[in-house]
C-alpha positions as CSV (number, residue, x, y, z in Angstrom):
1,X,0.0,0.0,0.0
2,X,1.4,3.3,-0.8
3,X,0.6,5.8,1.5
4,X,0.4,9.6,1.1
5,X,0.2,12.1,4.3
6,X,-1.6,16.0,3.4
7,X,0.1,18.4,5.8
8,X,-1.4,21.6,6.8
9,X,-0.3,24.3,4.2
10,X,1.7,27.1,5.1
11,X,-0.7,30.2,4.5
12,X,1.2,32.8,4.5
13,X,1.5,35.7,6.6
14,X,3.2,34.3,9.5
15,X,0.2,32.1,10.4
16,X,1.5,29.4,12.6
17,X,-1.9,27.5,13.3
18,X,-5.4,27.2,11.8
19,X,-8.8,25.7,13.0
20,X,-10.1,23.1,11.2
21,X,-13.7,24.3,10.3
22,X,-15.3,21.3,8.6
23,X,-14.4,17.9,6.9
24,X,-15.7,17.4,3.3
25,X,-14.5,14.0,2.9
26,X,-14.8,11.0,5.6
27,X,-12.8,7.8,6.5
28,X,-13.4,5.2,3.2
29,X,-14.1,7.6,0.9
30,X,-12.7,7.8,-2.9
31,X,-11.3,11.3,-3.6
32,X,-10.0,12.8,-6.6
33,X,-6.9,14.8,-7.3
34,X,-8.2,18.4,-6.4
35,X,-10.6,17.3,-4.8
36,X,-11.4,19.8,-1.5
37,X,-10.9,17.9,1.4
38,X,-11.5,20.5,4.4
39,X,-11.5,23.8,5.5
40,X,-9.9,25.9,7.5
41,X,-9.9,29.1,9.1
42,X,-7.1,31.7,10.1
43,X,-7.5,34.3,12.3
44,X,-7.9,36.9,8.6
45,X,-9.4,33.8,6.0
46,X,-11.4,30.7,5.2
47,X,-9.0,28.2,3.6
48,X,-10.3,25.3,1.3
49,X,-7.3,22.1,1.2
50,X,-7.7,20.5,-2.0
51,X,-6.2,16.9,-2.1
52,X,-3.1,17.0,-4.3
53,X,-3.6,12.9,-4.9
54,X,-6.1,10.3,-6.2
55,X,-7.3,7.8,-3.8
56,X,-9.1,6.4,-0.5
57,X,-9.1,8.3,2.6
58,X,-7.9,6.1,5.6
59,X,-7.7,8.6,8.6
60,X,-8.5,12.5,9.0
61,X,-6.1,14.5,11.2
62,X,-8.4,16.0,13.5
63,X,-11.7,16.9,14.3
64,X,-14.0,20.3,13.7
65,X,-13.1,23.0,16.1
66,X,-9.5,22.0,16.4
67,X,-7.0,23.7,15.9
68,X,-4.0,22.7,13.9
69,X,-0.6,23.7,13.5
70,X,1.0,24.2,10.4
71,X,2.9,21.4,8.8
72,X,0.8,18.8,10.7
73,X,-0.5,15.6,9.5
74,X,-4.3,16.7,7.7
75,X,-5.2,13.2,6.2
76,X,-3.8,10.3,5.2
77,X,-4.6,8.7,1.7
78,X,-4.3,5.7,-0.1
79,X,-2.9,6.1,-3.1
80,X,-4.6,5.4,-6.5
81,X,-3.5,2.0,-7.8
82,X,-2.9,0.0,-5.0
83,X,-6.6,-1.4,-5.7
84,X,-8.0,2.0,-5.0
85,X,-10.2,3.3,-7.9
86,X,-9.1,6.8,-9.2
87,X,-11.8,9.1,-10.2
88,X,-12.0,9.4,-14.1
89,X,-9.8,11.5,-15.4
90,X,-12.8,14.5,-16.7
91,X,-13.4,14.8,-12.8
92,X,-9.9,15.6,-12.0
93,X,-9.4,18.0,-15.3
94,X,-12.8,20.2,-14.0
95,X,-11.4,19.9,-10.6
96,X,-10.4,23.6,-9.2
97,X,-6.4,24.8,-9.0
98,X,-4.3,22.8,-6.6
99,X,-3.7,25.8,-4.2
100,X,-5.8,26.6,-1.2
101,X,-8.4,29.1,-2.2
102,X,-8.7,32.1,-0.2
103,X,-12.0,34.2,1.4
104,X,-11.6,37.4,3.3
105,X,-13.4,37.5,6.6
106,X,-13.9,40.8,7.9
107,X,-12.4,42.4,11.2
108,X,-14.6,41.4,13.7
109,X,-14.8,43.8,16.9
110,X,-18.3,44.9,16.9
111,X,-19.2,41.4,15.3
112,X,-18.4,40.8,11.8
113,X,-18.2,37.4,10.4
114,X,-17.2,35.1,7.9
115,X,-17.0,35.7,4.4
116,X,-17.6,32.7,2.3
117,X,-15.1,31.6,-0.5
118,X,-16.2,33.7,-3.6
119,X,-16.6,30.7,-6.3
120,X,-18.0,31.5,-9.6
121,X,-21.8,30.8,-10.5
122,X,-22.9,26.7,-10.7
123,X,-24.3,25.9,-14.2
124,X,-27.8,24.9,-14.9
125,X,-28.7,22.0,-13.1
126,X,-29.2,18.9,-15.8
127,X,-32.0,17.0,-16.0
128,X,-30.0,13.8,-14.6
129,X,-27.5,14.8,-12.6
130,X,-26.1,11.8,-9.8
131,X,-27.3,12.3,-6.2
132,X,-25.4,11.3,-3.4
133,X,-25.5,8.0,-2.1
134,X,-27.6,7.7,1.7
135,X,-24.0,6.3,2.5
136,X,-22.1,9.0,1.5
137,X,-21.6,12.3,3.2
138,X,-22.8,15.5,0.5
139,X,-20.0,18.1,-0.4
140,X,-20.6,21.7,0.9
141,X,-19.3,24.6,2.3
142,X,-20.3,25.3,5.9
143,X,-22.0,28.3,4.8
144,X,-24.3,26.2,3.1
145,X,-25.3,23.5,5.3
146,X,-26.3,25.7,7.4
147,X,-28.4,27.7,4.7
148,X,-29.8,24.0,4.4
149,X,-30.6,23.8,7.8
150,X,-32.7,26.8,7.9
151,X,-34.7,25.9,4.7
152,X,-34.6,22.2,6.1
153,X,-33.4,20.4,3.3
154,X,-31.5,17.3,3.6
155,X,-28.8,17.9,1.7
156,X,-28.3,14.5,0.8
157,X,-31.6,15.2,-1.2
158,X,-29.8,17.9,-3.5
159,X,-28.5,16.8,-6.5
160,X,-24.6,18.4,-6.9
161,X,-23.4,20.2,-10.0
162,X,-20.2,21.0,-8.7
163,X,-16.5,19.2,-9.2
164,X,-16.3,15.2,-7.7
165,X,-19.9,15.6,-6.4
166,X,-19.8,19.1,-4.7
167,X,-23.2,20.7,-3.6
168,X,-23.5,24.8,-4.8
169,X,-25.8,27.6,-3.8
170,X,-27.6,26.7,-7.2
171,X,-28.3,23.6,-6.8
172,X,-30.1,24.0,-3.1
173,X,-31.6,26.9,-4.4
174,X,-33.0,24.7,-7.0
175,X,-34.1,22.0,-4.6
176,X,-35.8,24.3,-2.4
177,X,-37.7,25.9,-5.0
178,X,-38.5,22.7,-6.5
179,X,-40.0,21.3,-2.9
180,X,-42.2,24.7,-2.9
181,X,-43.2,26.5,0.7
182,X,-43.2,24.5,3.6
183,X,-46.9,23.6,4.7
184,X,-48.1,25.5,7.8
185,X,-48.5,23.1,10.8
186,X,-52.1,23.1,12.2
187,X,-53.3,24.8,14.9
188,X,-54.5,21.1,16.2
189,X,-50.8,19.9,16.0
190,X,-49.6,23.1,18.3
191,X,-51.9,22.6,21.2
192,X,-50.7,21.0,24.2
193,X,-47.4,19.5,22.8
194,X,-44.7,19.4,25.0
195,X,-40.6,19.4,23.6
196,X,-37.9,17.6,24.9
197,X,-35.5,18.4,21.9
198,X,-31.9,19.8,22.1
199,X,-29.6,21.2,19.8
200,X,-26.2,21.3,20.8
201,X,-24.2,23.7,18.4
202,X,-20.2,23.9,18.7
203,X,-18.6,27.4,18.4
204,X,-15.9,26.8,15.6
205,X,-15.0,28.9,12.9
206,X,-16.3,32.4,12.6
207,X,-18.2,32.5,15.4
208,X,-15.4,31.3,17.9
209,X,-13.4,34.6,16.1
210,X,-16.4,36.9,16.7
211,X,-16.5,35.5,20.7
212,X,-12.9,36.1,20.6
213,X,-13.1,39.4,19.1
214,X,-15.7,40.4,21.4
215,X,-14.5,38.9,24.6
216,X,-10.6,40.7,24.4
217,X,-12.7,44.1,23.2
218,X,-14.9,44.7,26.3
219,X,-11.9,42.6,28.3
220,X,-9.4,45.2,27.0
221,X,-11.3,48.6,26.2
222,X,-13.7,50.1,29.4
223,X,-16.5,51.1,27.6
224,X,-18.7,53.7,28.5
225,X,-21.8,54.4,26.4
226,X,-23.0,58.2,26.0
227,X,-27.1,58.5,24.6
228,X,-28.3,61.5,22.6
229,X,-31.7,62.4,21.3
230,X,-32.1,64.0,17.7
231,X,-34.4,65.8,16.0
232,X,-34.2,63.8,12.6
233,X,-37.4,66.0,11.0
234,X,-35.5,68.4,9.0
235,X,-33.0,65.9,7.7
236,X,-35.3,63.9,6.7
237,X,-37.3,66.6,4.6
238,X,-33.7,67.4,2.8
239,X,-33.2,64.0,2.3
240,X,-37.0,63.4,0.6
241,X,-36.3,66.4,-1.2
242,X,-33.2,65.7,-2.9
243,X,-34.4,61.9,-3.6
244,X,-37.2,63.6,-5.5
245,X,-35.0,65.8,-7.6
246,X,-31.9,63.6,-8.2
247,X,-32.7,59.8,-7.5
248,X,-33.5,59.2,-11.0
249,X,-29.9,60.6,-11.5
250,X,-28.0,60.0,-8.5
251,X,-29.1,57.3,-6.8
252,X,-31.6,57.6,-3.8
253,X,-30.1,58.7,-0.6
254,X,-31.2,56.7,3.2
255,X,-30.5,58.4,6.2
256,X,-26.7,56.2,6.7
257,X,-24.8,58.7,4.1
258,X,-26.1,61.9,5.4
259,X,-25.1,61.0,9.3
260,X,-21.2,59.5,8.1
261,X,-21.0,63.6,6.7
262,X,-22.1,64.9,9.8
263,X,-19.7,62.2,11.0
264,X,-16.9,63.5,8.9
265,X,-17.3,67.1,10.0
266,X,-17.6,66.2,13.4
267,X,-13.8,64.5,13.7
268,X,-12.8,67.4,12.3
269,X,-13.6,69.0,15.5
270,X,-12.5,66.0,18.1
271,X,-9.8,64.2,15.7
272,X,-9.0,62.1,19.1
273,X,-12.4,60.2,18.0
274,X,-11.1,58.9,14.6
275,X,-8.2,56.9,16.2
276,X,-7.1,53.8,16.6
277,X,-5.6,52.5,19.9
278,X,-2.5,50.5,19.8
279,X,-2.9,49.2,23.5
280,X,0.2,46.9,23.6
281,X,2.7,49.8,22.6
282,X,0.3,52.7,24.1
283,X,0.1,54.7,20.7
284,X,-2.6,56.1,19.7
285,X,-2.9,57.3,16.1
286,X,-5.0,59.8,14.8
287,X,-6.5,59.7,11.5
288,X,-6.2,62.1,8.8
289,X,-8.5,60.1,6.3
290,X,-11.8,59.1,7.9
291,X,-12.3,55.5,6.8
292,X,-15.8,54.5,8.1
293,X,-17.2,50.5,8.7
294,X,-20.4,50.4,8.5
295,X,-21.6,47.2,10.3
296,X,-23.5,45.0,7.9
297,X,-26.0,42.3,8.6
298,X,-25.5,38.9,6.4
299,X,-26.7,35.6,6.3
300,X,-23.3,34.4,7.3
301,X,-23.0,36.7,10.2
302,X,-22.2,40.6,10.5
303,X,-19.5,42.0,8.6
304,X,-17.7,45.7,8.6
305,X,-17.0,46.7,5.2
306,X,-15.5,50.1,5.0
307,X,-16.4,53.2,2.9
308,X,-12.6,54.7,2.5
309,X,-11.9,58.5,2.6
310,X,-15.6,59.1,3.8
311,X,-13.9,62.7,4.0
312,X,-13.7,62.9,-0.2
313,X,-17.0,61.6,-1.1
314,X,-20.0,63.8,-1.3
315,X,-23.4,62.0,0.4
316,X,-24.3,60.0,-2.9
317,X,-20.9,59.2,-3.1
318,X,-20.9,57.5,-0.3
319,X,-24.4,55.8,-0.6
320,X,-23.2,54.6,-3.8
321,X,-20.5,53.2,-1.7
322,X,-22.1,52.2,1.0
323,X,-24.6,50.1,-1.5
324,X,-21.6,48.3,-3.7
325,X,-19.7,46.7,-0.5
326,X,-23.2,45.7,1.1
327,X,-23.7,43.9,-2.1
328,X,-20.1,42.4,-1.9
329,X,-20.1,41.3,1.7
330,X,-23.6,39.7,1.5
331,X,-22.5,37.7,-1.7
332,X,-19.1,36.6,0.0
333,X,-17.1,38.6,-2.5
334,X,-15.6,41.5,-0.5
335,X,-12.1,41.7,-0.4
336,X,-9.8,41.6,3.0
337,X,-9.0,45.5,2.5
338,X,-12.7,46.1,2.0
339,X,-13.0,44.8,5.0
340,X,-10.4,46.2,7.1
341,X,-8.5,49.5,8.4
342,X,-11.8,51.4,10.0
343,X,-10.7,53.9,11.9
344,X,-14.4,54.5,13.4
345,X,-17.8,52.5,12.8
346,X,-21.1,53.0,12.4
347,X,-23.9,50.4,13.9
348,X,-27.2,50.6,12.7
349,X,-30.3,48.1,12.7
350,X,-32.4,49.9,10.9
351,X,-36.2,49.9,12.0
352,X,-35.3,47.2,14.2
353,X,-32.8,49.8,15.6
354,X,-34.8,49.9,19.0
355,X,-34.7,52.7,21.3
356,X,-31.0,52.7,22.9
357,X,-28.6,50.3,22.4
358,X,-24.3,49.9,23.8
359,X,-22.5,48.7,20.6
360,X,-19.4,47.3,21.2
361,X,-16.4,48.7,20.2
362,X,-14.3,47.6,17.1
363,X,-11.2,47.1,18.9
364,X,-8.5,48.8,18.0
365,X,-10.6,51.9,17.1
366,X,-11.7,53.9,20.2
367,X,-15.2,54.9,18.9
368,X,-18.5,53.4,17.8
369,X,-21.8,55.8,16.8
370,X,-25.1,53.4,17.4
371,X,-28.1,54.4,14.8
372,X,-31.4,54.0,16.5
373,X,-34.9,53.4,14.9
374,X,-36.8,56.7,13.9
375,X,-40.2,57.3,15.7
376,X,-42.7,59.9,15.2
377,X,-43.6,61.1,18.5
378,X,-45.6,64.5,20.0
379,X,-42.4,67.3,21.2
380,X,-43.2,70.5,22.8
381,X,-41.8,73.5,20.2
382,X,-42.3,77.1,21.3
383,X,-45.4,76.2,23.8
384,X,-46.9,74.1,20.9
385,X,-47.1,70.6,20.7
386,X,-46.2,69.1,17.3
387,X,-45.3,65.9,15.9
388,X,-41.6,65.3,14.9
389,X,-39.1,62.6,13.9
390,X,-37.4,61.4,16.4
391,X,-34.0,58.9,16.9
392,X,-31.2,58.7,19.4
393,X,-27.7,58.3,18.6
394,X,-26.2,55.5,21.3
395,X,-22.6,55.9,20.9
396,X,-19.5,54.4,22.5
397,X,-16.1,55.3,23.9
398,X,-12.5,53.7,24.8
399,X,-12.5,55.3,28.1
400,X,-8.5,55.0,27.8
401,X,-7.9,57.6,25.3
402,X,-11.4,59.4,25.6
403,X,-13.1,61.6,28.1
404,X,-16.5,61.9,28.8
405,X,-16.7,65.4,27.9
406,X,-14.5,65.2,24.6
407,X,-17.2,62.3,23.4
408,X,-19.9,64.6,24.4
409,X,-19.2,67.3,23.0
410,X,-18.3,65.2,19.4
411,X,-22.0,63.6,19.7
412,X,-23.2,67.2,20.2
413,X,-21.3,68.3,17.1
414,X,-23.2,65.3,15.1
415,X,-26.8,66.5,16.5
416,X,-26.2,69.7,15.1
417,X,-25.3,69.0,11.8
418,X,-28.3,66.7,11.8
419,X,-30.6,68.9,13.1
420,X,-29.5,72.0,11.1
421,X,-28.7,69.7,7.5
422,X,-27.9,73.1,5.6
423,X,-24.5,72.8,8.4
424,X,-24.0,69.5,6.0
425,X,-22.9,70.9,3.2
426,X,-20.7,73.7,5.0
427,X,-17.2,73.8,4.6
């Protein structure tokens, strides 16, 4: 029997150790030469190990969640013709380049989150394409057995389109259009039923970085959390008004680009708030360029992508911005410097944005500005009670390198730009 050993690529970038995120290939089973066997994650990317042989797999090198160093034993593989069947030799030539593909995951501090590997689009699905055997275990990405999981799809049930039997986004796309809506349970089979059931669900992966990230931000930074209430009315008037003259040409403007210029003019005033904090060699640096994240809700998990120079772009500049790398980081296709170098965030929820919130810093930056929901509510003006637009700004602070009143006085700055818009546009 000749026996071949996969070792745990060397990444790059001084990476000494990755976490193995999931197996696509178990004990017994035939692979083919580029062939993906597992991913893995550093503490920057999402790694796919292609197999560099033909063969059968005799033992895997760890399991999910562990973490591995570089130049340890991965797998172990019988090689092709030592009564091992190869895979034909059209699977191998469709089979993707030998070296490990790499997705950028963004910079988690608030709570970003995995980006998947950007592959290219799956081909129609043919009208007899092989399904996976109930023996075998079906091909896919993390990302999308647990998009199966939520649309509760067996993905053993999918037929694959992809190399050596690999399940795509098409193909459960397909399946899940082709099963049609789930049927509503009746109201007979939700009356006194009593569950037992469990689910058990291992941290690995992104999430273990987001708990990281999290855990050594509030470990690290003392927060403190400063709440301000805005009168949104006027710049919301501006904003319907120049939707209704230039949207057609310019793209329709939300709320997001018109608070990152009030944002802009404000750290021109309080440039100690666009910093970032170097705890371990106590340096702070001030920014020049104000590079905003905007935190970004996906089906993988939040994700900062960042509008650069915020400070050069004009407000349908920077929705136009704002729009392309939302589009990016929900289809996995943002790149790692889209994704990184913040030097101050904005966290909004939209109209889920509730009434006051304590975003978490994105460690190493020192600040955080928290969007709350808009609500129309009755407000005394000049003895008169009238109905305006309302929102609070819930904001937060590194403690360290920011006083209370230097953070007050920079939220201040933001309501007044917000509540007088014409300030906006104001050198």
């Amino acid at each position: 029997m000749s026996l071949h050993v996969i070792k745990v690529p060397d990444v790059g970038e001084g990476i000494a150790e990755v976490e193995l995120v999931a197996w696509h290939v178990a004990p017994g089973d035939q692979v083919a030469e580029d062939q993906v066997l597992a991913d893995v994650m550093t503490d920057k990317a999402s790694v796919e190990i292609p197999s560099s042989v033909a063969g059968r797999v005799l033992a895997l090198g760890g399991e999910v969640g562990q973490m591995l160093a570089v130049g340890s034993e991965l797998i172990r593989i019988e090689l092709a013709g030592d009564g091992v069947t190869a895979a034909p030799p059209a699977a191998r030539a469709a089979a993707a380049p030998s070296a490990p593909t790499v997705a950028p995951v963004a910079a988690v501090g608030a709570a970003p989150e995995q980006s998947p590997v950007a592959r290219p689009a799956a081909p129609p699905a043919a009208a007899a394409r092989p399904t996976s055997s109930a023996s075998e275990r079906p091909i896919a990405s993390p990302a999308l057995r647990r998009r199966a999981w939520e649309l509760g799809i067996e993905l053993k049930d999918v037929a694959p389109s992809g190399t050596a039997g690999r399940i795509m986004q098409a193909d459960l796309e397909a399946a899940a259009a082709a099963r049609g809506p789930r049927p509503a349970a009746s109201p007979a089979t939700l009356r006194g039923v009593q569950r037992s059931d469990e689910e058990t669900v291992k941290v690995i992966g992104l999430r273990r970085r987001i708990a990281l990230q999290m855990q050594e931000s509030k470990r690290r930074i003392p927060h403190f959390s400063y709440v301000e209430e805005v009168d949104v009315t006027e710049v919301e008037s501006l904003r319907a008004a120049l939707n209704a003259k230039w949207a057609a040409e310019r793209g329709r403007l939300t709320l997001l680009p018109l608070l990152m210029r009030a944002l802009v003019l404000a750290v021109r005033m309080y440039p100690q708030i666009n910093a970032r904090f170097d705890d371990e060699t106590g340096v702070v640096t001030r920014h020049g360029a104000v590079h905003v994240g905007v935190a970004t809700q996906t089906r993988h998990g939040l994700m900062v992508p960042v509008v650069r120079h915020a400070e050069a772009l004009d407000p349908w500049g920077m929705a136009a911005e704002v729009t392309r790398l939302a589009e990016a980081a929900r289809a996995g296709s943002a790149t790692r410097t889209e994704l990184s170098g913040s030097t101050i965030t904005i966290s909004s929820l939209g109209a889920l944005g509730g009434i006051v919130s304590t975003p978490v810093i994105n460690r190493p930056e020192v600040a955080i500005v928290g969007v709350n929901r808009i609500v129309e509510r009755p407000v005394l003006r000049g003895g008169a009670v009238v109905a305006r637009s309302m929102m609070n700004l819930s904001s937060s602070f590194d403690h360290r390198v920011v006083d209370g009143l230097d953070a007050a006085q920079f939220v201040q700055a933001l309501r007044e730009s917000l509540e007088t818009p014409a300030l906006l546009f104001v050198e």
